[in-house]
C-alpha positions as CSV (number, residue, x, y, z in Angstrom):
1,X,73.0,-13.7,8.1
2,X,71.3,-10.7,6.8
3,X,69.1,-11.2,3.5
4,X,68.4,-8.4,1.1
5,X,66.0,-8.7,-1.1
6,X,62.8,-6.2,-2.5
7,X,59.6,-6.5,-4.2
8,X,60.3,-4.5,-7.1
9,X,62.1,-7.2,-8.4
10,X,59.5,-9.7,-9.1
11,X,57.9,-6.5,-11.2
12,X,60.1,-8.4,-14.3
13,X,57.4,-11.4,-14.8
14,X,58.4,-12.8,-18.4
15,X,55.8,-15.6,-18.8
16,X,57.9,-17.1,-22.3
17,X,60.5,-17.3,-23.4
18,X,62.9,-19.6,-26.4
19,X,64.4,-22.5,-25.9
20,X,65.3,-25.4,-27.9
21,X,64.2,-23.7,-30.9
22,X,60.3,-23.1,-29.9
23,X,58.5,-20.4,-27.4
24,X,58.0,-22.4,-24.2
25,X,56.7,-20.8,-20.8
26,X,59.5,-19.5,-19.1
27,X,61.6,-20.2,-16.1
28,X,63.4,-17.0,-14.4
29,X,59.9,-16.1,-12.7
30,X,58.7,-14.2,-9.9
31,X,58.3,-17.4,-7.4
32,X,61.5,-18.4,-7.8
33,X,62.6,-15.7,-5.3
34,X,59.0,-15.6,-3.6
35,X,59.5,-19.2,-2.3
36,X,63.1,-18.8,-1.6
37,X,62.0,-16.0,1.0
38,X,59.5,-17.7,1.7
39,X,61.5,-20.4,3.0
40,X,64.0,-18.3,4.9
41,X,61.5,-16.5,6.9
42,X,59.7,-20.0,8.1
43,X,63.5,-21.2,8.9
44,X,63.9,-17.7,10.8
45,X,66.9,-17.6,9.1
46,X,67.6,-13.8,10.1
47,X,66.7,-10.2,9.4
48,X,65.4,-9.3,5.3
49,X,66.2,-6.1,4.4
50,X,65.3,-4.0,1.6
51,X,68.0,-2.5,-0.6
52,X,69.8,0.8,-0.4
53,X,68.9,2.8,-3.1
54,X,72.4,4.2,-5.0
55,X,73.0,6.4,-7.7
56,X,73.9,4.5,-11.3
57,X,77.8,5.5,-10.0
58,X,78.4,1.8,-9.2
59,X,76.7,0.0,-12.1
60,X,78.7,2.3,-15.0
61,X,81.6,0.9,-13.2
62,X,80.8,-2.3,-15.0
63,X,79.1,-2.0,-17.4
64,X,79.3,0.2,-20.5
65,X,77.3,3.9,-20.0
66,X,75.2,3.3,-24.0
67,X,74.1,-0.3,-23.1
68,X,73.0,0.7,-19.7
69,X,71.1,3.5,-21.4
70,X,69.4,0.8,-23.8
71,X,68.3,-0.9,-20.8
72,X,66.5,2.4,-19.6
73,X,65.0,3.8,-22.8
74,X,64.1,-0.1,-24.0
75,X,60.1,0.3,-23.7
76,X,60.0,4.0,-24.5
77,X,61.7,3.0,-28.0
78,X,59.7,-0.2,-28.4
79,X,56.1,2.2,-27.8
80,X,57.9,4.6,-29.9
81,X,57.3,2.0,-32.8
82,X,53.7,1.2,-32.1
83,X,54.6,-2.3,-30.7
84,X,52.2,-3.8,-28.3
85,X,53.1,-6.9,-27.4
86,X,54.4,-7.0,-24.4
87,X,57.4,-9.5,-24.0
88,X,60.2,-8.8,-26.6
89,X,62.7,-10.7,-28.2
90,X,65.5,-9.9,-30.8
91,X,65.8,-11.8,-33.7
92,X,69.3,-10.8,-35.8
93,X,72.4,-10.4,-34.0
94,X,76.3,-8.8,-35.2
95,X,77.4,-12.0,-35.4
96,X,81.0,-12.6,-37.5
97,X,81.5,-10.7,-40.6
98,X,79.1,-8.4,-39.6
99,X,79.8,-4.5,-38.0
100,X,80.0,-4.0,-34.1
101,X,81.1,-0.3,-34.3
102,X,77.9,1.1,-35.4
103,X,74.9,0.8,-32.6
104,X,71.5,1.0,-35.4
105,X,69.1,3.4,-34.3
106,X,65.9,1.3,-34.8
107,X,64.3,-1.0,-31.8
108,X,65.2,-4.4,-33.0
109,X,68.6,-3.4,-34.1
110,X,69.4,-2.3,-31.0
111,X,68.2,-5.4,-29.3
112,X,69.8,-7.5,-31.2
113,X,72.9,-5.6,-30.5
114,X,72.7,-5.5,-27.1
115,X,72.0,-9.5,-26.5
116,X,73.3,-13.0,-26.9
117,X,70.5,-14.6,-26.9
118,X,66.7,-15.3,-27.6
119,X,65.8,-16.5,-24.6
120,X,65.6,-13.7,-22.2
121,X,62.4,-11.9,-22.6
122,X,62.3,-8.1,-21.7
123,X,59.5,-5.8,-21.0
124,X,58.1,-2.8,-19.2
125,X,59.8,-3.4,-16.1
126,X,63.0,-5.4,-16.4
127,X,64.9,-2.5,-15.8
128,X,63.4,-1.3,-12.5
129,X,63.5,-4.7,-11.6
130,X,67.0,-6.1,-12.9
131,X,68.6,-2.5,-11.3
132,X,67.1,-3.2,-7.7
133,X,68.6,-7.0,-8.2
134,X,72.0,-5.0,-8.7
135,X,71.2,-2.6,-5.5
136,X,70.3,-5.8,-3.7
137,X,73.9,-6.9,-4.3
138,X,75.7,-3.8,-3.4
139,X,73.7,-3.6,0.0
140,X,74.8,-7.1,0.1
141,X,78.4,-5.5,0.0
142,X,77.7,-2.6,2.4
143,X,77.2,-5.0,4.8
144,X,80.4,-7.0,4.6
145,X,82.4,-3.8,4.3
146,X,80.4,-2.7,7.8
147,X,81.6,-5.5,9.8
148,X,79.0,-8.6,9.0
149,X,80.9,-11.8,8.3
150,X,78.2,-12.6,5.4
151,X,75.1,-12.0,3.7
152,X,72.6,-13.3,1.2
153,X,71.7,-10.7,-1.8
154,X,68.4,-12.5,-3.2
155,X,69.2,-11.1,-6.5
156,X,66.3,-11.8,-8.9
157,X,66.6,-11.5,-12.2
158,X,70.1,-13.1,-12.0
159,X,73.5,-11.8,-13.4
160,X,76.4,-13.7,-14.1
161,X,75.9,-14.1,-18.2
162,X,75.3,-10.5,-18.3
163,X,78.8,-9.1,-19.9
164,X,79.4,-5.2,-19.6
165,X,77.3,-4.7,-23.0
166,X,75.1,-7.4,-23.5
167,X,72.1,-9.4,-21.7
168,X,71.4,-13.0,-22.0
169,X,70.8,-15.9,-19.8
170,X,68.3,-14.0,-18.2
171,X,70.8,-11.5,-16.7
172,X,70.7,-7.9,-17.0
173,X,72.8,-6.7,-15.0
174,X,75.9,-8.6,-13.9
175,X,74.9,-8.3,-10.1
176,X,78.0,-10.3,-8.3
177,X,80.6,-8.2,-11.0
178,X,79.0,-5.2,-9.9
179,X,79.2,-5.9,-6.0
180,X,82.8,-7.1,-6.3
181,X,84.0,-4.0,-8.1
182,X,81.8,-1.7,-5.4
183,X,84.4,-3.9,-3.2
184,X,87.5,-3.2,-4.5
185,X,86.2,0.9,-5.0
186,X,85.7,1.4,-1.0
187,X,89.1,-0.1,-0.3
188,X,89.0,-4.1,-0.5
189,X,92.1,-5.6,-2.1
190,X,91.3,-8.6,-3.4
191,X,88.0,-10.3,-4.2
192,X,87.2,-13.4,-5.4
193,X,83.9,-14.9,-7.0
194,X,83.2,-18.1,-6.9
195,X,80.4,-19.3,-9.4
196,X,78.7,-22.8,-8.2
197,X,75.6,-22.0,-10.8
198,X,75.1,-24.9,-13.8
199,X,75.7,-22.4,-16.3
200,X,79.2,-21.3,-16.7
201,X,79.4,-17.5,-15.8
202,X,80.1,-16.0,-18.9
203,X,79.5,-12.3,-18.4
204,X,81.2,-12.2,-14.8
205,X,84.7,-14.1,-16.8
206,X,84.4,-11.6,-19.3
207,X,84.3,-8.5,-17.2
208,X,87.0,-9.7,-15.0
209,X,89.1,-11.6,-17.5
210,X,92.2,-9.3,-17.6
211,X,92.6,-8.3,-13.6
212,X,94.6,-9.7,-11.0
213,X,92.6,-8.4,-8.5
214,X,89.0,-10.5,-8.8
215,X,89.5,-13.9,-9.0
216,X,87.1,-16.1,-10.7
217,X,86.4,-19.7,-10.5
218,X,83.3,-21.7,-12.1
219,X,82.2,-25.0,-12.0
220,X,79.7,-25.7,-14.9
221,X,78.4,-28.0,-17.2
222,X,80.7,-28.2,-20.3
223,X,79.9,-25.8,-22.5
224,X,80.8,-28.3,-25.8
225,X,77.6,-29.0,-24.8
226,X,75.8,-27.1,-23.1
227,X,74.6,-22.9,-22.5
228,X,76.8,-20.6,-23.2
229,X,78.1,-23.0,-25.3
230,X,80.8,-20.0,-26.3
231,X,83.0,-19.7,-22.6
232,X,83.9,-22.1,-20.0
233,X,86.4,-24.0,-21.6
234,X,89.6,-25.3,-18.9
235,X,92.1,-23.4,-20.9
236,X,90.4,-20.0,-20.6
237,X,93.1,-18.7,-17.8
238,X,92.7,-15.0,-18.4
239,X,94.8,-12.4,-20.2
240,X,97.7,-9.9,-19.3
241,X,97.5,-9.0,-16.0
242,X,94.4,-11.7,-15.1
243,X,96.7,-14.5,-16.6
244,X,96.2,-17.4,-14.0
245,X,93.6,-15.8,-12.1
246,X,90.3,-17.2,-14.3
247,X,89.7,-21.2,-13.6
248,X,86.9,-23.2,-15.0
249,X,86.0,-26.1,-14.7
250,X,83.8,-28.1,-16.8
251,X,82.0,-31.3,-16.0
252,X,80.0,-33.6,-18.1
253,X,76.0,-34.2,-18.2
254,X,75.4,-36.7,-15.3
255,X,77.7,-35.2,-12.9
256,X,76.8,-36.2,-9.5
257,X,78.2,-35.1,-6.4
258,X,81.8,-36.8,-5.9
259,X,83.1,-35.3,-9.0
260,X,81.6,-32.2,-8.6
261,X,83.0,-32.2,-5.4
262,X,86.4,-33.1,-6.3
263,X,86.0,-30.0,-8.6
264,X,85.4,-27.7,-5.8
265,X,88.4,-29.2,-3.9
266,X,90.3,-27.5,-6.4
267,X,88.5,-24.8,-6.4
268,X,88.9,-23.9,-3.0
269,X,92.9,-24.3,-2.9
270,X,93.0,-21.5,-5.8
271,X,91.1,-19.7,-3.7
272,X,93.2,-20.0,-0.9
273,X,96.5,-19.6,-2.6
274,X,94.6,-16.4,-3.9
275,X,94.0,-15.3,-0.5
276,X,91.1,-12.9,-1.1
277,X,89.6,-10.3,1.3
278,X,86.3,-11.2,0.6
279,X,84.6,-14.1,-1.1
280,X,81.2,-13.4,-3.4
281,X,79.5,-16.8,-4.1
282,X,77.2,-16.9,-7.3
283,X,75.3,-18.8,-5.7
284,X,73.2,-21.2,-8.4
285,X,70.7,-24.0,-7.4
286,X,70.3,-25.6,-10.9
287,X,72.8,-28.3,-10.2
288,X,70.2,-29.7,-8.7
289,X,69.2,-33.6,-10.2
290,X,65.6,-32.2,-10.7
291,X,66.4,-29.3,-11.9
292,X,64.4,-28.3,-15.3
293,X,67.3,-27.2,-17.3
294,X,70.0,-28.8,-15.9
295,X,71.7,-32.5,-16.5
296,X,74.0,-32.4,-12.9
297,X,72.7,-35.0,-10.4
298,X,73.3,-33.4,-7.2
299,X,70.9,-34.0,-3.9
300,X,69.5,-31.6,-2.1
301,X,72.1,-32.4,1.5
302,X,75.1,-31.7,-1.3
303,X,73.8,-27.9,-1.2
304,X,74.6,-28.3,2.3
305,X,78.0,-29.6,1.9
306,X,78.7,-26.8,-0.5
307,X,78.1,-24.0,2.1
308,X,80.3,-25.9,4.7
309,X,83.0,-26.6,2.4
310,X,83.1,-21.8,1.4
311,X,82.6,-21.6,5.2
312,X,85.9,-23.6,5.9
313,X,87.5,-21.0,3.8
314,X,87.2,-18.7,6.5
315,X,86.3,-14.8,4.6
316,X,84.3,-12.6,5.2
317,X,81.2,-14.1,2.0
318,X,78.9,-12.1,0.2
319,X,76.3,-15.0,-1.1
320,X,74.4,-13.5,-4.3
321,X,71.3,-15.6,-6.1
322,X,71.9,-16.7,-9.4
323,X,69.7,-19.8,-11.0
324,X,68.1,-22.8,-10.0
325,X,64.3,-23.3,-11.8
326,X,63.2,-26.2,-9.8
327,X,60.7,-23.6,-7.8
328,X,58.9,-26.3,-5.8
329,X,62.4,-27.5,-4.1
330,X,64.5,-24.2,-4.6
331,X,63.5,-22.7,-1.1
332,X,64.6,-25.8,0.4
333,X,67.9,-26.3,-1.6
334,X,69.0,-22.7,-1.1
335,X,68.3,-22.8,2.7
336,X,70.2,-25.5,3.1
337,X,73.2,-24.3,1.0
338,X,73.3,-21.1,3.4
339,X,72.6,-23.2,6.7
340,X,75.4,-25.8,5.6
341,X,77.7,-22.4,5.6
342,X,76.4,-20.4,8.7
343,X,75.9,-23.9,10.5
344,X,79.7,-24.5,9.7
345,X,81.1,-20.8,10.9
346,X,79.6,-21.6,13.8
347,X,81.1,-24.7,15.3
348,X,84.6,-23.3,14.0
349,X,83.8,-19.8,16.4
């Protein structure tokens, strides 16, 4: 199995961000895909490649052509203002009652627009870096539509919260949404994406929400209680032409592995019945029982169990990085998640 990944991703280096209502030193940072390679290389896992570079063609196919210019023109607006610090965050948001059809000219206006959240820092280089994250994933998806049977896209930042016009979560760009449509643009008929992160994928349901064609499945902590707090819920089964083709599936804090297991049991029948041509895993480590921001119990071997269970699916799987912010272990955890798969594939050859 191929991995793509490139050093202009780690150029995004927030070092803060909010949470639980205070500035706290953040968590999506550079070593969290440093030790990841890290730990393929001394696994010789395979080849690491550096992305393709590709013209914006693919990412306006997701995401809307005024946001994506925001994310360009970000510093060059917040300079424009004489700001100098160097990690920004919004602070006022359209939330109900308030106008969505008028885009506000000033810098913190537009970030607030443009977000969910508080808690995903930007600065001078989040585009450069949150763009080659997304051309990480369509190289990713070059290679399965050139004959490979799988690949990991070591996407860094991540991108399943990111929705078609906002950021949040840490995402930017929605890097899986992005590969699957490239997917279904070159010919593919149906793709489904199946999100394993602790965080529901909010963006990526959102995006896909009224299709029949991508298939999305998510197992995540409920979000009564937990981030995004806002989607996830069971009874969110898509609209129109998506209706039955969006599951979630919510579990409670303390979730260990049988139950998350008997989730992905389920999981893996819908995606069966679905029959997709290719399968993109948002592949999140933050399940993990030691994982900072995350109240699931699973073990490190369960990651391995996970990667079996998509490899018994038998499609052609595009594996794309998501969370996981337990750095010391996350090298480990996602090695064995992709082992557990490529180990599988190859007793069933």
């Amino acid at each position: 199995m191929k991995t793509i990944f490139s050093p202009d991703q780690l150029l995004h280096a927030p070092t803060k961000e909010i949470s639980d209502g205070k500035l706290v030193p953040a968590n999506e940072i550079p070593s969290r895909a440093e030790i990841v390679l890290a730990h393929l290389k001394k696994a010789q896992f395979g080849e690491v490649l550096t992305p393709n570079e590709f013209s914006l063609d693919p990412i306006l196919k997701v995401h809307d052509a005024d946001y994506v210019t925001f994310l360009q023109d970000f510093w060059k607006l917040w300079l424009a203002e004489g700001r100098t610090v160097e990690e920004v965050f919004p602070f006022v948001w359209p939330v109900h009652g308030l106008r969505h059809d008028i885009v506000p000219d000033h810098i913190d206006g537009k970030l607030g627009f443009y977000s969910f959240d508080a808690g995903s820092p930007m600065g001078q280089h989040t585009w450069v870096a949150a763009r080659k994250s997304a051309e990480t994933a369509l190289t990713g998806a070059e290679l399965i539509l050139s004959g490979d049977n799988a690949a990991f896209a070591l996407c860094r930042p991540p991108g399943h919260h990111a929705h078609r016009r906002l950021y949040g979560g840490y995402c930017f760009l929605n890097n899986a949404a992005i590969a699957a449509q490239y997917l279904r643009d070159q010919g593919v008929g149906k793709v489904a994406i199946f999100d394993v992160d602790y965080h529901h994928g909010n963006g990526t349901q959102a995006i896909f929400y009224d299709r029949a064609d991508v298939q999305f499945l998510s197992i995540h902590a409920d979000p009564k209680v937990e981030f995004p707090y806002y989607l996830g819920h069971a009874n969110e089964r898509g609209l129109k032409e998506g209706a039955g083709y969006n599951h979630n599936y919510p579990l409670p804090h303390g979730t260990a592995w049988a139950q998350w297991e008997e989730a992905m049991e389920d999981a893996c029948r819908s995606i069966e019945k679905f029959a997709p041509d290719v399968i993109i895993i948002s592949l999140g480590m933050d399940p993990y029982e030691n994982d900072p921001i995350s109240q699931f119990k699973l073990k490190t071997d369960d990651f391995a169990k996970i990667g079996a269970r998509i490899a018994k699916l038998g499609k052609p799987t595009m594996f794309v990085m998501e969370g996981g912010y337990a750095v010391g272990d996350l090298g480990v955890n996602c090695t064995k998640a992709l082992s557990g798969y490529l180990d599988t594939v190859k007793v069933g050859s």
